[in-house]
C-alpha positions in Angstrom: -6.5 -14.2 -14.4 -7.2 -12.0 -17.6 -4.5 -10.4 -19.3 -3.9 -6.9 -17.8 -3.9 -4.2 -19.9 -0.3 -3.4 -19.3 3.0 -3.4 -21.0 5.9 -1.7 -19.1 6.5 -1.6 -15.6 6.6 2.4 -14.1 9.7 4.0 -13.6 10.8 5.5 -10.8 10.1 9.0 -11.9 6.6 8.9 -12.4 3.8 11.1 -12.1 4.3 11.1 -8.1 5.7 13.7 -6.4 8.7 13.0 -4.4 8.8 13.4 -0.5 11.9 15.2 1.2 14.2 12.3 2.4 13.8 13.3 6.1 10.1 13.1 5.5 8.3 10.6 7.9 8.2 7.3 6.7 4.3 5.8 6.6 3.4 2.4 6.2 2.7 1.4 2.6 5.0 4.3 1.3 7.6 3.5 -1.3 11.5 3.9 -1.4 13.9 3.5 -3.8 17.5 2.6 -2.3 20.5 2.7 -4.8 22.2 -0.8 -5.8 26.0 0.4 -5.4 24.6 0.4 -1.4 27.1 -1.3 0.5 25.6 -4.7 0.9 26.9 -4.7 4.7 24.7 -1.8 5.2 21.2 -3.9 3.8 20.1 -6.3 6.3 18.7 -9.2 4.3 18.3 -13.4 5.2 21.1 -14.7 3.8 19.2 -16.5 1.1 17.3 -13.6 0.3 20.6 -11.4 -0.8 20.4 -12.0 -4.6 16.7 -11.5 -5.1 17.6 -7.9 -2.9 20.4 -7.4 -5.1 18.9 -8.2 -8.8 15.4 -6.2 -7.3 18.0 -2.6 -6.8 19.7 -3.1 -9.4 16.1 -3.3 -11.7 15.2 0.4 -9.8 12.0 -1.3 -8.3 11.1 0.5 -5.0 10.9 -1.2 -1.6 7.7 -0.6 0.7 8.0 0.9 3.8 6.5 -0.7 6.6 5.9 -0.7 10.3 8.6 0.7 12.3 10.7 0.5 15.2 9.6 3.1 18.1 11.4 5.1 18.9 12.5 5.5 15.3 16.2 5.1 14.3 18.4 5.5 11.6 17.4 2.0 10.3 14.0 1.5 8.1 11.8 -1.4 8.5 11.4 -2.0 4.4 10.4 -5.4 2.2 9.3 -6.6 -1.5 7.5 -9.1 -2.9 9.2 -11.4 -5.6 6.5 -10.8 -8.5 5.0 -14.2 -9.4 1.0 -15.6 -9.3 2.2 -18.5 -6.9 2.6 -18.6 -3.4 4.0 -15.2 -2.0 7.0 -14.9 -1.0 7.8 -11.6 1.1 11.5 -10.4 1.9 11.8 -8.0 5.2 14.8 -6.0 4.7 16.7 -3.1 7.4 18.2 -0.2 5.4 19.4 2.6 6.9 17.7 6.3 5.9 20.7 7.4 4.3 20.4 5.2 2.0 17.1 6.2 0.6 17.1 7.8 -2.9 13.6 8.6 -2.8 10.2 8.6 -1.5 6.5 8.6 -2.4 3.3 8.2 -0.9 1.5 4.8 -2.0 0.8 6.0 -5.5 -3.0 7.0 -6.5 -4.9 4.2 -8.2 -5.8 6.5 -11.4 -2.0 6.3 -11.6 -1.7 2.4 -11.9 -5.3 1.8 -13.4 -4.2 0.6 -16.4 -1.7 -2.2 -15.2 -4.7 -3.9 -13.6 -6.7 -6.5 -15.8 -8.6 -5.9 -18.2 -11.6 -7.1 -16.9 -11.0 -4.3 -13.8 -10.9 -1.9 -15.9 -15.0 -0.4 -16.0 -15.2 -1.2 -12.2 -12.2 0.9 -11.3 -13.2 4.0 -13.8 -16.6 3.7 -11.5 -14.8 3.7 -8.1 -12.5 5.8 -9.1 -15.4 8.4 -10.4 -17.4 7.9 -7.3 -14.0 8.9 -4.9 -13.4 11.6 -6.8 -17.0 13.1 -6.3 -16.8 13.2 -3.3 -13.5 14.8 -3.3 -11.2 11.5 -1.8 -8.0 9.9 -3.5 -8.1 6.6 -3.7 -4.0 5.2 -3.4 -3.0 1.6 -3.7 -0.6 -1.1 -2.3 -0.5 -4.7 -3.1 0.3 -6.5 -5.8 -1.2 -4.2 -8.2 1.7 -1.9 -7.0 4.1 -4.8 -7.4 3.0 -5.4 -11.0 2.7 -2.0 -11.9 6.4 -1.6 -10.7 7.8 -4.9 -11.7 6.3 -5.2 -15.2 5.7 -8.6 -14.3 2.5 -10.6 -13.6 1.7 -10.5 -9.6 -2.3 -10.9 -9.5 -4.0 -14.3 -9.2 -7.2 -15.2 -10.6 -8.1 -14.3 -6.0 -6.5 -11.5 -5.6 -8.2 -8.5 -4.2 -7.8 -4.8 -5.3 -6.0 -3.2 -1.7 -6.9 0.2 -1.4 -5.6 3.1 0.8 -7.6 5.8 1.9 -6.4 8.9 4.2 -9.6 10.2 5.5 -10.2 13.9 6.7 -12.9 13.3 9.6 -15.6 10.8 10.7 -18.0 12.3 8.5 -15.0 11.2 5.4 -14.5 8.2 6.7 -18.2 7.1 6.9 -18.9 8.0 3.3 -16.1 6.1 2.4 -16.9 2.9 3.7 -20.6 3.4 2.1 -18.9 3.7 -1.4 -16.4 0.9 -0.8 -19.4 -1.2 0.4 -21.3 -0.3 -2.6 -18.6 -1.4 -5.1 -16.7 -4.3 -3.1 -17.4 -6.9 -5.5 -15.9 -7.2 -8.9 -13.0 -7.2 -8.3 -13.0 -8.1 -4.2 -11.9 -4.5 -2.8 -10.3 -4.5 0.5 -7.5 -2.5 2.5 -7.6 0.0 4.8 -9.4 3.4 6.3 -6.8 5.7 7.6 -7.4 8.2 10.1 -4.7 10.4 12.3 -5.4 7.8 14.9 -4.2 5.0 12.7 -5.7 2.4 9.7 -8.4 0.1 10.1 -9.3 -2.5 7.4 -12.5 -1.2 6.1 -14.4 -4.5 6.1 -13.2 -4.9 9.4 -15.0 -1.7 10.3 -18.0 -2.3 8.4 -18.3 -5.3 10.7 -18.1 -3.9 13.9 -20.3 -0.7 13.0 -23.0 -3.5 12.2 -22.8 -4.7 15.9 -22.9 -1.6 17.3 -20.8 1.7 18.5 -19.3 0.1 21.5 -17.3 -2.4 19.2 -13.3 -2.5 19.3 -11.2 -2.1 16.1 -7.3 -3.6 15.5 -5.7 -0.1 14.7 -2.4 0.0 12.6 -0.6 3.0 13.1 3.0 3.0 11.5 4.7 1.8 14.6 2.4 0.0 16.2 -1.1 -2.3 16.3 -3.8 -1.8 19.0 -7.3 -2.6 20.0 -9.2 1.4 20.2 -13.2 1.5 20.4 -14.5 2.4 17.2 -16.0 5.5 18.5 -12.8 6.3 20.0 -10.8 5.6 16.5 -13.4 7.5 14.3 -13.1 10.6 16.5 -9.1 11.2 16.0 
C-alpha cells in the first residue's frame, strides 16, 4: 500500500455537525462514548476489554450498527483494531446514555486526504462528478478507521466503501452509473441507500443487468431482507 497522504488522526470535533443524542441511530453512524463509563455498563468479550478501554480513552468513535427491534436503551456498537493484517472486529453493547456524541458517517471530501496517495486524483474525480449532480458522497471502512485512528488500516486490497443516501429512483440510478464509471482504481464498493433500506451497489448493478424482476438483500438499520428491486427502488 502507498503511503497515504496523512499525518494526524481527526479529532472528535471535526468539521461534522453533531446529531442530538436522542437522534436515531443509523447504521454506519459514529459515536463517541466517554472512558470514565462504568466498565459494567459496556458489554465487551472479556478478552476484548483492554482494546475497548485504551480505544475510549484515545477519543476514537465507535460505529453504530444494526440494531435490536424494538429499540432499547442498549446500542449495538463496534471498532476495528487499526492494523493491515487480518481484521479483527470488536461488537460492543453501550447503553444511549452513555453517548457523548453523534455524526452521520462523515463526507469523503472530509477524510480525502488520509487516503493514499495514489487515491488521491481518482477521489478529486468522483468526488467532482457526485457533487455535479448535487449527491454527498460519505464513507465507512477502514478509510474511516485510519482517518480516526491515525494509524495505518488499508491493505494494498482494500476497497474505498462508500455511502450514499439517495433522494429517489431517478438519484439512485445516476448514482450507480457514476459509481460504475469510476469503480476501478481504487476498487469502490458500499452501499445505495434508499428510505426502504441499503443495497450494495454492485449488488444492484447485477441484478438490474438480469432484469427488473430481480430480488435485492436490503439492510435497513434493524434488519436484512430479500425486496424486488423494483419494489426497493420505488421507496
Amino acid at each position: 500500500m502507498a503511503d497515504a497522504a496523512w499525518q494526524h488522526p481527526l479529532p472528535p470535533w471535526s468539521t461534522m455537525p453533531d446529531v442530538h443524542r436522542g437522534a436515531r441511530m443509523r447504521r454506519h453512524d459514529l459515536v463517541w462514548i466517554e472512558a470514565s463509563t462504568p466498565p459494567a455498563q459496556l458489554q465487551v468479550a472479556a478478552p476484548w476489554r483492554p482494546a475497548l478501554q485504551a480505544w475510549l480513552l484515545q477519543r476514537r468513535p465507535l460505529v453504530v450498527g444494526r440494531q435490536p427491534e424494538p429499540a432499547g436503551e442498549r446500542l449495538r456498537l463496534g471498532f476495528t483494531l487499526p492494523g493491515r493484517g487480518p481484521r479483527s472486529r470488536v461488537e460492543v453493547h453501550a447503553p444511549r446514555a452513555a453517548i457523548t456524541r453523534h455524526t452521520p458517517a462523515p463526507p469523503l471530501s472530509d477524510i480525502q486526504t488520509h487516503a493514499p496517495v495514489a487515491w488521491q486524483a481518482a477521489i478529486a474525480a468522483l468526488l467532482a462528478a457526485f457533487a455535479a449532480q448535487g449527491t454527498q458522497l460519505r464513507a465507512y471502512g477502514s478509510l474511516v478507521n485510519q482517518a480516526y485512528s491515525g494509524e495505518a488500516c488499508l491493505r494494498e486490497d482494500s476497497d474505498l466503501d462508500l455511502l450514499i443516501d439517495c433522494r429517489d429512483r431517478a438519484e439512485t440510478l445516476a448514482s450507480l452509473a457514476l459509481l460504475q464509471a469510476h469503480a476501478a482504481a481504487p476498487r469502490l464498493d458500499g452501499e445505495l441507500r434508499l428510505a426502504g433500506g441499503a443495497v450494495a451497489w454492485r449488488e444492484l448493478a447485477r441484478v438490474l443487468g438480469g432484469g427488473p424482476q430481480g430480488e435485492l438483500l436490503v439492510r435497513s438499520d434493524t434488519a436484512v431482507q430479500r425486496m424486488g428491486v423494483a419494489a426497493w427502488l420505488a421507496t
